[in-house]
PDBQT receptor file of N, H, CA, C and O in Angstrom, charges set to zero:
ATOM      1  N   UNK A   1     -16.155   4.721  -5.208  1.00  0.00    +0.000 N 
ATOM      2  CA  UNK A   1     -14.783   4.751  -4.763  1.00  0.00    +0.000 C 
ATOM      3  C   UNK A   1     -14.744   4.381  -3.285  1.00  0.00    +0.000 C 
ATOM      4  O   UNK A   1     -15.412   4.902  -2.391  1.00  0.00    +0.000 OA
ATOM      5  N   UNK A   2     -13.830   3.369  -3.169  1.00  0.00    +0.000 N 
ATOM      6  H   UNK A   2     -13.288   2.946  -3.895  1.00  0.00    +0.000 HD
ATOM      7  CA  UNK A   2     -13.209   3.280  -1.408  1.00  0.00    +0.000 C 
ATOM      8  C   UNK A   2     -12.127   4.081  -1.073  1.00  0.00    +0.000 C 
ATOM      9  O   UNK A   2     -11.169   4.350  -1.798  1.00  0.00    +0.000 OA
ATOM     10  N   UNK A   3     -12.360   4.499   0.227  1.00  0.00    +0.000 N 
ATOM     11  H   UNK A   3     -13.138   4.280   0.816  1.00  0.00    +0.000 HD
ATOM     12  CA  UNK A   3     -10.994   4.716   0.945  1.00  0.00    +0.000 C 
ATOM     13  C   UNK A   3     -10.984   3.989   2.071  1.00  0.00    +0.000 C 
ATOM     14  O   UNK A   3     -11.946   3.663   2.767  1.00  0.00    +0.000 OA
ATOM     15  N   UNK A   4      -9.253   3.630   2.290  1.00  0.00    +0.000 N 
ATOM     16  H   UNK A   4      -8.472   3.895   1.725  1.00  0.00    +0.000 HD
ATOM     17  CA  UNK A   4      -8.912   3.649   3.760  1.00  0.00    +0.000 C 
ATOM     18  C   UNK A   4      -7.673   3.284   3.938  1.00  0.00    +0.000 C 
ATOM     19  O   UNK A   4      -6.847   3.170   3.033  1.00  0.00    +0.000 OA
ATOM     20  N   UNK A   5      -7.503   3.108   4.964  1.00  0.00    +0.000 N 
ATOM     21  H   UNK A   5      -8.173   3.201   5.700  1.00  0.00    +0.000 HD
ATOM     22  CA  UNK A   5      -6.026   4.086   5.329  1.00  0.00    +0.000 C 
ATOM     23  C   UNK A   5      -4.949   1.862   5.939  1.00  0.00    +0.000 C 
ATOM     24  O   UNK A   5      -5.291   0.930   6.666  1.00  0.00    +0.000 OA
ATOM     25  N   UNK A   6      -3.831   2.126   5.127  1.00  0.00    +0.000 N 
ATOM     26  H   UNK A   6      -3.552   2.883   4.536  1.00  0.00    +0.000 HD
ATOM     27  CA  UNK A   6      -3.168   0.499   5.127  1.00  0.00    +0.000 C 
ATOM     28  C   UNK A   6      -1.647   1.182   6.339  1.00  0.00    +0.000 C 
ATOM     29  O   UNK A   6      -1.148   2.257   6.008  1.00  0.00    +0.000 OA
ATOM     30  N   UNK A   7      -1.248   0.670   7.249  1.00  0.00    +0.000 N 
ATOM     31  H   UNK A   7      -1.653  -0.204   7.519  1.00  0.00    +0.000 HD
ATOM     32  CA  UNK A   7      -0.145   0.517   7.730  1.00  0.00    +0.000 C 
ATOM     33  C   UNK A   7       0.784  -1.094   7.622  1.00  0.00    +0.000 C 
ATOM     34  O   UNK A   7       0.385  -2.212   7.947  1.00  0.00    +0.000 OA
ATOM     35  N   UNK A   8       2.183  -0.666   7.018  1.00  0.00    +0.000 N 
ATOM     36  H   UNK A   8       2.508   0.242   6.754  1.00  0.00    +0.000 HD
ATOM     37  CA  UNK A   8       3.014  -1.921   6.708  1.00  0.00    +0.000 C 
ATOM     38  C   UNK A   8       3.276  -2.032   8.035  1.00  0.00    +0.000 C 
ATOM     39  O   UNK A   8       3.518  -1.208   8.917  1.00  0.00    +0.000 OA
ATOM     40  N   UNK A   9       3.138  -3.714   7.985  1.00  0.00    +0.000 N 
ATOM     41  H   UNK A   9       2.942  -4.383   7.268  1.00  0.00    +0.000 HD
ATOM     42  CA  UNK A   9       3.659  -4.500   9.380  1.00  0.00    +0.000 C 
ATOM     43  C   UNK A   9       5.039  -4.199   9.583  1.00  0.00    +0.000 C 
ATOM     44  O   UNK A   9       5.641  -4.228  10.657  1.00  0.00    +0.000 OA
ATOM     45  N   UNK A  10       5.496  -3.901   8.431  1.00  0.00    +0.000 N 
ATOM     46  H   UNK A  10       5.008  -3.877   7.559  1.00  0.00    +0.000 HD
ATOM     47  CA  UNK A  10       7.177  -4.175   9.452  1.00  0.00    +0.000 C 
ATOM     48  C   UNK A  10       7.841  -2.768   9.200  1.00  0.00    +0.000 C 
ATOM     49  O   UNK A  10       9.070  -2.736   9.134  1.00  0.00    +0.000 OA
ATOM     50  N   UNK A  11       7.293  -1.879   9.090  1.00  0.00    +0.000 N 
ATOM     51  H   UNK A  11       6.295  -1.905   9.143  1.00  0.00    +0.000 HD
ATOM     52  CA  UNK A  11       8.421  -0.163   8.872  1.00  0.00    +0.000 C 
ATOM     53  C   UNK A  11       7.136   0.345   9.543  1.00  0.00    +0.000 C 
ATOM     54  O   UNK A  11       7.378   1.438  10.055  1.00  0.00    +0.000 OA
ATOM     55  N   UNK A  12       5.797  -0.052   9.745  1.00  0.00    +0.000 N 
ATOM     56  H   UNK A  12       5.601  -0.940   9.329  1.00  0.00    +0.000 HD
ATOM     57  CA  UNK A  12       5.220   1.312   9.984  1.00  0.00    +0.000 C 
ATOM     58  C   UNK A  12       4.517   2.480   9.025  1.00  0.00    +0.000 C 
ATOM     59  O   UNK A  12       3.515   3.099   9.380  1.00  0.00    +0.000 OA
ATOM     60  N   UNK A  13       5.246   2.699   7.665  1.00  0.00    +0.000 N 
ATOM     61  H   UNK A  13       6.060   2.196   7.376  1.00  0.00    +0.000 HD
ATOM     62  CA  UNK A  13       4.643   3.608   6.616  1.00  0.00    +0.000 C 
ATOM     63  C   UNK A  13       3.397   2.913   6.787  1.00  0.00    +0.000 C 
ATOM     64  O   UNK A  13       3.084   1.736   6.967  1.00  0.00    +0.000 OA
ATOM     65  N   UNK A  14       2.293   4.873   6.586  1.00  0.00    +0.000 N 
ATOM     66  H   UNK A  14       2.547   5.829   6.440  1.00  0.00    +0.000 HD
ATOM     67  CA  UNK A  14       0.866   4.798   6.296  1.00  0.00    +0.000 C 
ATOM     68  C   UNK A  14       1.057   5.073   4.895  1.00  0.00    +0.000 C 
ATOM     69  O   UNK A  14       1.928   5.666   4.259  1.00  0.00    +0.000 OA
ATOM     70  N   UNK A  15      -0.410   4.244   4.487  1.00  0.00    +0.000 N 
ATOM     71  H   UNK A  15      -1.117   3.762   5.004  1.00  0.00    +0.000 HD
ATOM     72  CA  UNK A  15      -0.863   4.776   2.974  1.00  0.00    +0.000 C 
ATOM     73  C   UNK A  15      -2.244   5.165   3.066  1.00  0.00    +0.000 C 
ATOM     74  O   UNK A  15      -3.017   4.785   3.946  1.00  0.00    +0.000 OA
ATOM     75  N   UNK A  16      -2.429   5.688   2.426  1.00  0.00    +0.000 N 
ATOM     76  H   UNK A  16      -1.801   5.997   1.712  1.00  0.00    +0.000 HD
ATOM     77  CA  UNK A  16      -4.047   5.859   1.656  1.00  0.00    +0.000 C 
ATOM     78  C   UNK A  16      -4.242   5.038   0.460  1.00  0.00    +0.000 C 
ATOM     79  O   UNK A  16      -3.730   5.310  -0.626  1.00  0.00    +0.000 OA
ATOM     80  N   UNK A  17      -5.279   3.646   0.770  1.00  0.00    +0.000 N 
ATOM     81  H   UNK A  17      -5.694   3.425   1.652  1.00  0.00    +0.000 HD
ATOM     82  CA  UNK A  17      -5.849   3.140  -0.233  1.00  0.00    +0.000 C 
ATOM     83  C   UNK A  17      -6.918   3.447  -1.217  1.00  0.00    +0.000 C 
ATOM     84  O   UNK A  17      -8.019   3.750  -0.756  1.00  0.00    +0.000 OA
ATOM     85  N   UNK A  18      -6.774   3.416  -2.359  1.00  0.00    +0.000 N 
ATOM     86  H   UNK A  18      -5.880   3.170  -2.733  1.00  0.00    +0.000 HD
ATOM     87  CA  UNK A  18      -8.056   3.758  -2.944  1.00  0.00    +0.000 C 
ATOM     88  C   UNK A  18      -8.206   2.822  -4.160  1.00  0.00    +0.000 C 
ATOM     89  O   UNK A  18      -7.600   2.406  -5.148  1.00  0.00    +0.000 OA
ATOM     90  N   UNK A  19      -9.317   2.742  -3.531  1.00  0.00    +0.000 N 
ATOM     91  H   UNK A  19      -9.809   3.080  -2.729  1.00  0.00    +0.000 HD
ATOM     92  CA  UNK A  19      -9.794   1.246  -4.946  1.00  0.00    +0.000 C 
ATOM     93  C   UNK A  19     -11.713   2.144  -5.928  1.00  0.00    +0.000 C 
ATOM     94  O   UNK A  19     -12.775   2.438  -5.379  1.00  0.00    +0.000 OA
ATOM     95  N   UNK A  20     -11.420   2.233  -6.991  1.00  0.00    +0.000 N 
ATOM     96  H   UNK A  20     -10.557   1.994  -7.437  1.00  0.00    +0.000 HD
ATOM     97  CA  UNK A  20     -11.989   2.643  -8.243  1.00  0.00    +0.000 C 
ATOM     98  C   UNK A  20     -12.626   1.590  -8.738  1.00  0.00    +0.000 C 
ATOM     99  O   UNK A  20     -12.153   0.850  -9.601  1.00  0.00    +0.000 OA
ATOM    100  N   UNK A  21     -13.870   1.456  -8.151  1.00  0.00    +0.000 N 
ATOM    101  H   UNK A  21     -14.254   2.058  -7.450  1.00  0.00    +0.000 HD
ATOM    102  CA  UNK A  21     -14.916   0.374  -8.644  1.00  0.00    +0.000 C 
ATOM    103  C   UNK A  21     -15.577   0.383  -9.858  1.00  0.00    +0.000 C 
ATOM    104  O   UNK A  21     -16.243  -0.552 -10.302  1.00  0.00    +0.000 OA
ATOM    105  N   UNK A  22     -15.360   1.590 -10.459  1.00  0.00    +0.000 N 
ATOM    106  H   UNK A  22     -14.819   2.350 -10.098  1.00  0.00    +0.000 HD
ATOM    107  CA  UNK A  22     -15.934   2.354 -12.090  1.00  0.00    +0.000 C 
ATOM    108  C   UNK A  22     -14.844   1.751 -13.155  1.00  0.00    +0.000 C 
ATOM    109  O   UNK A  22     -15.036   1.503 -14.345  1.00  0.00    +0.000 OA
ATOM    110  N   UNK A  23     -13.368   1.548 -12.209  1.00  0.00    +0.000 N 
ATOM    111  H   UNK A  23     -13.212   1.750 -11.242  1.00  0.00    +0.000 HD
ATOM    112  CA  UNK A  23     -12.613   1.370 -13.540  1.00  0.00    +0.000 C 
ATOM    113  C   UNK A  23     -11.917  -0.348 -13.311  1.00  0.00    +0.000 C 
ATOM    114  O   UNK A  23     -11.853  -1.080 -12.323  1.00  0.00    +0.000 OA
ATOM    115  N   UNK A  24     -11.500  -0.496 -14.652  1.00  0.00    +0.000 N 
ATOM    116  H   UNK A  24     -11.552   0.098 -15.454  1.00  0.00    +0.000 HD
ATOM    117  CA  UNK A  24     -10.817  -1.684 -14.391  1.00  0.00    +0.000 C 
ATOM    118  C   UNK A  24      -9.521  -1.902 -14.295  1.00  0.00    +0.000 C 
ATOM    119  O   UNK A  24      -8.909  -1.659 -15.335  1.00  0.00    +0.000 OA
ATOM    120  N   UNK A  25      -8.740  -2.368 -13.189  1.00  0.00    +0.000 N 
ATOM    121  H   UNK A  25      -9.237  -2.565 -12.344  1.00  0.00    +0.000 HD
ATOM    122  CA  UNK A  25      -7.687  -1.937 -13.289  1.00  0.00    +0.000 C 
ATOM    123  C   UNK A  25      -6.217  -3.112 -13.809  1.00  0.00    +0.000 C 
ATOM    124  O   UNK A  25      -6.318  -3.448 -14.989  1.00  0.00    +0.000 OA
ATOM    125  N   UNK A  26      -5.092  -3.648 -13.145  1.00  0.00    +0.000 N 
ATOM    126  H   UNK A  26      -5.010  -3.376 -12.186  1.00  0.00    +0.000 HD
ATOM    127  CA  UNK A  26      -4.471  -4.688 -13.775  1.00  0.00    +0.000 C 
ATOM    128  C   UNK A  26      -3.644  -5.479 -12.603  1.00  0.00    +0.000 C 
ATOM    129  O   UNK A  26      -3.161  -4.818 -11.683  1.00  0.00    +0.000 OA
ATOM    130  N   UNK A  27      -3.500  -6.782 -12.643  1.00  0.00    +0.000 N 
ATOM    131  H   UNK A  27      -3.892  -7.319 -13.391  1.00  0.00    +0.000 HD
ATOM    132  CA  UNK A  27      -3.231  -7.443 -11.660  1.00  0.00    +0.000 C 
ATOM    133  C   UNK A  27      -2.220  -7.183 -11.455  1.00  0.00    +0.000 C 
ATOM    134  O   UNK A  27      -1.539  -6.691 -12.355  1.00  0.00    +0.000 OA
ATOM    135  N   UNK A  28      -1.635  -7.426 -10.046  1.00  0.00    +0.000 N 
ATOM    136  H   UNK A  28      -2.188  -7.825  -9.315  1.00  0.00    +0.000 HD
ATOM    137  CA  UNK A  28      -0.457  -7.159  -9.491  1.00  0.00    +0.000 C 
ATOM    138  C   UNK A  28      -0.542  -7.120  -8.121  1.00  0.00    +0.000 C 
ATOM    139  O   UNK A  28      -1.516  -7.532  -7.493  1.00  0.00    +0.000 OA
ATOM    140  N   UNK A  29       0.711  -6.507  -7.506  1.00  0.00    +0.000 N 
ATOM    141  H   UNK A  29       1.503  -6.172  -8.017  1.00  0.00    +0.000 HD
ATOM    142  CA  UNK A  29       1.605  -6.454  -5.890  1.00  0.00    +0.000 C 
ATOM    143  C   UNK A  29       1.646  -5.273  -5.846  1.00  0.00    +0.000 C 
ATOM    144  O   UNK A  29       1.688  -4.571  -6.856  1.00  0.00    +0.000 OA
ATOM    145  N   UNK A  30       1.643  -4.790  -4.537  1.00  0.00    +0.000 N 
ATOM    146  H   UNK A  30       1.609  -5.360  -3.716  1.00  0.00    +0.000 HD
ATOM    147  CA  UNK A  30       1.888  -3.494  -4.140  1.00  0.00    +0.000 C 
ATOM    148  C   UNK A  30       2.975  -3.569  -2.853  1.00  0.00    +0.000 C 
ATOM    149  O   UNK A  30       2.576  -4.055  -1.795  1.00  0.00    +0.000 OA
ATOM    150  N   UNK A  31       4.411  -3.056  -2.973  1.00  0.00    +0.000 N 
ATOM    151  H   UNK A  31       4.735  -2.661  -3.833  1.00  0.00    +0.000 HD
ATOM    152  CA  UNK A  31       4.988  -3.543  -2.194  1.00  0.00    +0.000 C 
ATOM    153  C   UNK A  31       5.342  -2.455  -1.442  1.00  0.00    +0.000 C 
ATOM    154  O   UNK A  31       4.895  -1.516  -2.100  1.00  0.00    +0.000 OA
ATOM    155  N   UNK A  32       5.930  -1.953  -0.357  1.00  0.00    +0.000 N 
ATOM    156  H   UNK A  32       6.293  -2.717   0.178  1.00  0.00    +0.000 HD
ATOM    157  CA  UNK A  32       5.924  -1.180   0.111  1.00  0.00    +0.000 C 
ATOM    158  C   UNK A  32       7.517  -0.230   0.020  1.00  0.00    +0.000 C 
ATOM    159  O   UNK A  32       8.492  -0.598   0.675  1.00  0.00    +0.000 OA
ATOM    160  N   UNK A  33       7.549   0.785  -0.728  1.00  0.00    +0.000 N 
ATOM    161  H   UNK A  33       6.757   1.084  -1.260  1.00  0.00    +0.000 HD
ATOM    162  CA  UNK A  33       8.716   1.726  -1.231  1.00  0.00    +0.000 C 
ATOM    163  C   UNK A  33       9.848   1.496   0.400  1.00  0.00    +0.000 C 
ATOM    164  O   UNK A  33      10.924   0.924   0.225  1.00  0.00    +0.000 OA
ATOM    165  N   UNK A  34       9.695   1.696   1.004  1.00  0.00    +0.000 N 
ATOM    166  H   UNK A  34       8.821   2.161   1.145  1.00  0.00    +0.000 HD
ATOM    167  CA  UNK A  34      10.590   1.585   2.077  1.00  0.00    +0.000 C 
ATOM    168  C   UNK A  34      11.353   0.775   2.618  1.00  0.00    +0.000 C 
ATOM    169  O   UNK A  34      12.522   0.853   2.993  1.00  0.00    +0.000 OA
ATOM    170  N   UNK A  35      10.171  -0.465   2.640  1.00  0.00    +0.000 N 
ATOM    171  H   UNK A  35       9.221  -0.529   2.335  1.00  0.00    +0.000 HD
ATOM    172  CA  UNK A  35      11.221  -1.566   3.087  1.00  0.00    +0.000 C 
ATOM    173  C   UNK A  35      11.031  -2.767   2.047  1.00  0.00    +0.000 C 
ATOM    174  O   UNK A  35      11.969  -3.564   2.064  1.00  0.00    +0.000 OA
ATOM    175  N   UNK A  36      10.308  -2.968   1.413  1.00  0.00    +0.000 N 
ATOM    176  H   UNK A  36       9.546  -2.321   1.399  1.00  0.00    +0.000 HD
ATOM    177  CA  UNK A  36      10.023  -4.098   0.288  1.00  0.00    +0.000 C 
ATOM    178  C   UNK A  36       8.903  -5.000   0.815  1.00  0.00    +0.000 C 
ATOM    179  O   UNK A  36       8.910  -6.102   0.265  1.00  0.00    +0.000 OA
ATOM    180  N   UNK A  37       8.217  -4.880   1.468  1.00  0.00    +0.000 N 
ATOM    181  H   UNK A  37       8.211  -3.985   1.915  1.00  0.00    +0.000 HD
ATOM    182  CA  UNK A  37       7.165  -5.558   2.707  1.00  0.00    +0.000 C 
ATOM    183  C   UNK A  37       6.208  -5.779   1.395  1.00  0.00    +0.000 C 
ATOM    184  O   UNK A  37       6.315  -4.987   0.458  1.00  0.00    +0.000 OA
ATOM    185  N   UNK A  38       5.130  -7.026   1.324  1.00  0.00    +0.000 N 
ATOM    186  H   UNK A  38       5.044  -7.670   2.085  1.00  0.00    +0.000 HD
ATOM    187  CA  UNK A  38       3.666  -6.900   0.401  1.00  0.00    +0.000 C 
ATOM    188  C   UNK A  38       3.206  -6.080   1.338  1.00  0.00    +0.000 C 
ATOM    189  O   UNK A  38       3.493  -6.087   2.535  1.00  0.00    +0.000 OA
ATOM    190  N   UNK A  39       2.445  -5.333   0.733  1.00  0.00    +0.000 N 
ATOM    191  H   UNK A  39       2.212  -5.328  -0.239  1.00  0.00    +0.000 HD
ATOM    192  CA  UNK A  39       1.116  -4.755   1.407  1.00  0.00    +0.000 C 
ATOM    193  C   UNK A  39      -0.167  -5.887   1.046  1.00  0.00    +0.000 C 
ATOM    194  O   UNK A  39      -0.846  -6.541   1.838  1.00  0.00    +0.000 OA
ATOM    195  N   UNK A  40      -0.210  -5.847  -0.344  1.00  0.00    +0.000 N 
ATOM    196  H   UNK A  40       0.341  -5.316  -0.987  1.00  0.00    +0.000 HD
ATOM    197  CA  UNK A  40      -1.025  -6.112  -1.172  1.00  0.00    +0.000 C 
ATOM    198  C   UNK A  40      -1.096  -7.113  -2.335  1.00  0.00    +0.000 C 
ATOM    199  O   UNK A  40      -0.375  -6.481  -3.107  1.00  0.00    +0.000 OA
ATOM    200  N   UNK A  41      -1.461  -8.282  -3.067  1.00  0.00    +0.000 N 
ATOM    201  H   UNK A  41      -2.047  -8.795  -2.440  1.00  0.00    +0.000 HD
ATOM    202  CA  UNK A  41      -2.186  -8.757  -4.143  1.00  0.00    +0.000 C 
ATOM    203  C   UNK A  41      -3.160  -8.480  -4.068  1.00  0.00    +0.000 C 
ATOM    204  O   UNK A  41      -3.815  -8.395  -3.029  1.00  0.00    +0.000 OA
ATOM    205  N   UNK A  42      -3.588  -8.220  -5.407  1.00  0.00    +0.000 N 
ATOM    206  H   UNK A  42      -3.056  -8.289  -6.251  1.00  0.00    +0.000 HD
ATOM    207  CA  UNK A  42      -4.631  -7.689  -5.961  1.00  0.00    +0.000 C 
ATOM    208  C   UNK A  42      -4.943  -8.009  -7.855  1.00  0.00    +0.000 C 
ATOM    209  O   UNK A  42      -4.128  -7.834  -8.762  1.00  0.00    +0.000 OA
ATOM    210  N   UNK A  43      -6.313  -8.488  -7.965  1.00  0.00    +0.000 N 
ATOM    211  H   UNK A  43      -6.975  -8.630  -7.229  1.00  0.00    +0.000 HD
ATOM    212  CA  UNK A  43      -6.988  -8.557  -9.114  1.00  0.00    +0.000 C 
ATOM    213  C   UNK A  43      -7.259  -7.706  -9.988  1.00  0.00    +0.000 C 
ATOM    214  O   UNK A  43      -7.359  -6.560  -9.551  1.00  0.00    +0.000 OA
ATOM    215  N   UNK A  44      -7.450  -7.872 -11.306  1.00  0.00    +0.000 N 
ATOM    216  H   UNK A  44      -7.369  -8.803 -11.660  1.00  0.00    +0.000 HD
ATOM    217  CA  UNK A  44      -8.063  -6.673 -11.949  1.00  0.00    +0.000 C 
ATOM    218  C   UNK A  44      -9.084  -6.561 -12.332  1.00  0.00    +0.000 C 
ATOM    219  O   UNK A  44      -9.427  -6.586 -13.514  1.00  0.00    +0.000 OA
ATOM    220  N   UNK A  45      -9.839  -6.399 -11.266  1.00  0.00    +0.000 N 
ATOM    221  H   UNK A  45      -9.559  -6.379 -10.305  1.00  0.00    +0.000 HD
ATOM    222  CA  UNK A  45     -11.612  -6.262 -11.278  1.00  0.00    +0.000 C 
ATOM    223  C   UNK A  45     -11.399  -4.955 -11.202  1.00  0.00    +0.000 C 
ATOM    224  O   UNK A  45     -11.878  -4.306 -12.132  1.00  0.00    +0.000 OA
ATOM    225  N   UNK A  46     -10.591  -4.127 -10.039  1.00  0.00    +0.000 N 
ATOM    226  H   UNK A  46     -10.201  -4.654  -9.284  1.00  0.00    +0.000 HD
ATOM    227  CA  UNK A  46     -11.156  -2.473  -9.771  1.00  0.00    +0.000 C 
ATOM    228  C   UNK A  46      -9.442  -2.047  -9.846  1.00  0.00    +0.000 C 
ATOM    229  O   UNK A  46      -8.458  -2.781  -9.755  1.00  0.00    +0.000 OA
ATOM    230  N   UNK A  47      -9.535  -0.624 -10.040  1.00  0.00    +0.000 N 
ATOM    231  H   UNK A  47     -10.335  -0.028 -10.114  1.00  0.00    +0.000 HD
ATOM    232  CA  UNK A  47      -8.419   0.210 -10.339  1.00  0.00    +0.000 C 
ATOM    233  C   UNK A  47      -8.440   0.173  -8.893  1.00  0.00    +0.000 C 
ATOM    234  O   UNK A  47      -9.453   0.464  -8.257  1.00  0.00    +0.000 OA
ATOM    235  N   UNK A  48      -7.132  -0.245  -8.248  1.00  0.00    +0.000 N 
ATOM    236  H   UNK A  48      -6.308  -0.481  -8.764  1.00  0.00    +0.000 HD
ATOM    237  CA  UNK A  48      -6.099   0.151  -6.834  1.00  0.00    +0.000 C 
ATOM    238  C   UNK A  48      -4.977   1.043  -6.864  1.00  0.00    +0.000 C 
ATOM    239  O   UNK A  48      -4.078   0.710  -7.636  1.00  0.00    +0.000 OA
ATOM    240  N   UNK A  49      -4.797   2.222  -6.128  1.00  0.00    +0.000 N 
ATOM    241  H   UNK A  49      -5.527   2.492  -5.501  1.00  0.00    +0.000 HD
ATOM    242  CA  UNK A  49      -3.925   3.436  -5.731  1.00  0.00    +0.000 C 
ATOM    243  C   UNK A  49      -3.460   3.056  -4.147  1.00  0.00    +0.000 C 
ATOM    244  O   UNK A  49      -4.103   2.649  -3.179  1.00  0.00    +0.000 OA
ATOM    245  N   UNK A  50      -2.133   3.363  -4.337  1.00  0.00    +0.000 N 
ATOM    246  H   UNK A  50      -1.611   3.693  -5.123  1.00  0.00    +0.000 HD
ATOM    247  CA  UNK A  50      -1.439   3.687  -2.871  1.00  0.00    +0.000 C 
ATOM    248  C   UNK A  50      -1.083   4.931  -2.760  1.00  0.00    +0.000 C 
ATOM    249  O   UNK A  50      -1.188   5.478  -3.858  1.00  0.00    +0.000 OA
ATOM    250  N   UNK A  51      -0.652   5.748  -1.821  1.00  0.00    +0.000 N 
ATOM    251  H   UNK A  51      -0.567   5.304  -0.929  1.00  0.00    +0.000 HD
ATOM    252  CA  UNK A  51      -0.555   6.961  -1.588  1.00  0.00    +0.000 C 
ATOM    253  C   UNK A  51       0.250   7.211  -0.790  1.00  0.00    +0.000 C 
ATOM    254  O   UNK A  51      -0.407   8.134  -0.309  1.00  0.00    +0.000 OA
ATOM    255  N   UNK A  52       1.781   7.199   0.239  1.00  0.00    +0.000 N 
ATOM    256  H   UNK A  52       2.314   6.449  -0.151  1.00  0.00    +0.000 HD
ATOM    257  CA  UNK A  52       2.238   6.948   1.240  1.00  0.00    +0.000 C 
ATOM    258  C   UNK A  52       1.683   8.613   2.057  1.00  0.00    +0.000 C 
ATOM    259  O   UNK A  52       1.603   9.613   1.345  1.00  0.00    +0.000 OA
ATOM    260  N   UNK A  53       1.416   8.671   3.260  1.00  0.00    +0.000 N 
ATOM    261  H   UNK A  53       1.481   7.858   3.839  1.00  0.00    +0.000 HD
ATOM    262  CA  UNK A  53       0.730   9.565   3.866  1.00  0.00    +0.000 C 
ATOM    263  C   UNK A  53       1.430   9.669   5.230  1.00  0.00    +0.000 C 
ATOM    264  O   UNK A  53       1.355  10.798   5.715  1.00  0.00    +0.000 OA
ATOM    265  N   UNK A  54       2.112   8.736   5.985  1.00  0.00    +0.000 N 
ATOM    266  H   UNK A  54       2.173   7.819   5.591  1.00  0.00    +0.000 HD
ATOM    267  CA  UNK A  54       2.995   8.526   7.460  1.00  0.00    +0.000 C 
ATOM    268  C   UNK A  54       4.283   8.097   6.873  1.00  0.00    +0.000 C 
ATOM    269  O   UNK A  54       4.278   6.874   6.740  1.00  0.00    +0.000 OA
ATOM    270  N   UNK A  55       5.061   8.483   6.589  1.00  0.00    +0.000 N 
ATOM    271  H   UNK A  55       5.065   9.477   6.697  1.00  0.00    +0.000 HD
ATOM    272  CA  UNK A  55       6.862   8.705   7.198  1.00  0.00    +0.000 C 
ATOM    273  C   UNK A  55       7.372   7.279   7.821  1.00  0.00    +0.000 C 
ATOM    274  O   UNK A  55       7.515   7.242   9.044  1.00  0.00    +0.000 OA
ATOM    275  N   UNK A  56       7.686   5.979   6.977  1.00  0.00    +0.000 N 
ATOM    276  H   UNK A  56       7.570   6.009   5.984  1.00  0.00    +0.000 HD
ATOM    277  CA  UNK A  56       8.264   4.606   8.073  1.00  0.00    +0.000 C 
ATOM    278  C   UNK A  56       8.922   5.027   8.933  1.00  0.00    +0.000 C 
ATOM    279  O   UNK A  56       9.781   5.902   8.818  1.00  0.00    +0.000 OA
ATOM    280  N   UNK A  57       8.556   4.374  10.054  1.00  0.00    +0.000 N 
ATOM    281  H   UNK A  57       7.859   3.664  10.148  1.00  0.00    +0.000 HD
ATOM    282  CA  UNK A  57       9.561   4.589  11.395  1.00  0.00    +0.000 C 
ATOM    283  C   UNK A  57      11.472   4.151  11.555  1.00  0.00    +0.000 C 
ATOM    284  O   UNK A  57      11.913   3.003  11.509  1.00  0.00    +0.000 OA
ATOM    285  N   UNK A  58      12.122   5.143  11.699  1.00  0.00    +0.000 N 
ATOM    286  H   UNK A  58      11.763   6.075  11.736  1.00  0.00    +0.000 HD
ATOM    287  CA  UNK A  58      13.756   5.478  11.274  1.00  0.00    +0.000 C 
ATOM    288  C   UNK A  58      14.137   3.900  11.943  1.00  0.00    +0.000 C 
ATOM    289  O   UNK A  58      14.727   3.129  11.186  1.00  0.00    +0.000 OA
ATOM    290  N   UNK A  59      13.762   3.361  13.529  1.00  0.00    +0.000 N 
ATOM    291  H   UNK A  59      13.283   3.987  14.145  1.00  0.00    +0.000 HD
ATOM    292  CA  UNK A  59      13.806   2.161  14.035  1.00  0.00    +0.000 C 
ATOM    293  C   UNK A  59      13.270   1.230  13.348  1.00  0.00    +0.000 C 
ATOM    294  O   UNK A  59      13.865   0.170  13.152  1.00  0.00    +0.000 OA
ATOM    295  N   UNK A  60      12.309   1.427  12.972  1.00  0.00    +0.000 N 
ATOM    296  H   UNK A  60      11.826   2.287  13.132  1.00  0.00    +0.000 HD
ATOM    297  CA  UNK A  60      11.632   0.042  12.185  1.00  0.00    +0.000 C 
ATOM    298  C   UNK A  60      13.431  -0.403  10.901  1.00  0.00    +0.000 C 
ATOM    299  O   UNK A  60      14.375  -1.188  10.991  1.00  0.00    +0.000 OA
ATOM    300  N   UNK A  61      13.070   0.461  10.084  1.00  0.00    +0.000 N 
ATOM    301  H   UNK A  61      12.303   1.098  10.010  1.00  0.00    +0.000 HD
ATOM    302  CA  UNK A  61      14.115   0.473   8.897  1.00  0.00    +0.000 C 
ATOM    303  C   UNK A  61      15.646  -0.180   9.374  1.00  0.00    +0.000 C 
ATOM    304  O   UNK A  61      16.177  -0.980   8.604  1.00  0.00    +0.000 OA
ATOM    305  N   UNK A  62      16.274   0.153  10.550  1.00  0.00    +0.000 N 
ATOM    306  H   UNK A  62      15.843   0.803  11.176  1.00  0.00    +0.000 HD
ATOM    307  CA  UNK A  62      17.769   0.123  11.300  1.00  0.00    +0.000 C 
ATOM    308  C   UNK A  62      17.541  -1.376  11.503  1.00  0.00    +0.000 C 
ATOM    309  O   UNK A  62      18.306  -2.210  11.017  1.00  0.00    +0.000 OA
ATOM    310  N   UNK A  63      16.654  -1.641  12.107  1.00  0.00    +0.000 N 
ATOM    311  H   UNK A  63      16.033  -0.964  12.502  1.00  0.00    +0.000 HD
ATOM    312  CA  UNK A  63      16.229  -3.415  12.361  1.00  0.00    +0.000 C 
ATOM    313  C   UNK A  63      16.507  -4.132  11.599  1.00  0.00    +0.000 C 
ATOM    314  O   UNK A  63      17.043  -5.219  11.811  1.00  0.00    +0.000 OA
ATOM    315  N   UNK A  64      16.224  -3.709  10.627  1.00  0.00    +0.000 N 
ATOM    316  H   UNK A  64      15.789  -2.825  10.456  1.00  0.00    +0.000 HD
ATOM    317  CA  UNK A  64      16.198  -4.550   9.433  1.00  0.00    +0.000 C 
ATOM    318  C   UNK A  64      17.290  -4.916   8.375  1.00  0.00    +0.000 C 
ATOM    319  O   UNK A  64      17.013  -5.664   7.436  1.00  0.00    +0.000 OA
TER     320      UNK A  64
């Protein structure tokens, strides 16, 4: 298993990544709940988890 930790370019929300090298997981986007930002494409070689862990910034969001 990996961890580590993704911040979106444009709000700021932290996540916790975790990618599952044991399992297989299914292709896709991971977009970011807050503002609609990609974080992520991704293959389905390994199971990928997001986790939001930091709060997007209230300014980031108003910008936009």
């Amino acid at each position: 298993m990996r961890k580590s930790d993704v911040t979106c370019s444009e709000c700021g929300a932290g996540f916790r990544r975790l990618e599952l090298t044991s399992e297989r997981g299914t292709e896709g986007k991971y977009h970011c709940p807050a503002c609609g930002n990609l974080i992520e494409a991704f293959g389905a070689a390994h199971l990928v988890a997001y986790r939001l862990t930091i709060e997007p910034s209230i300014k980031a969001l108003r910008e936009q």
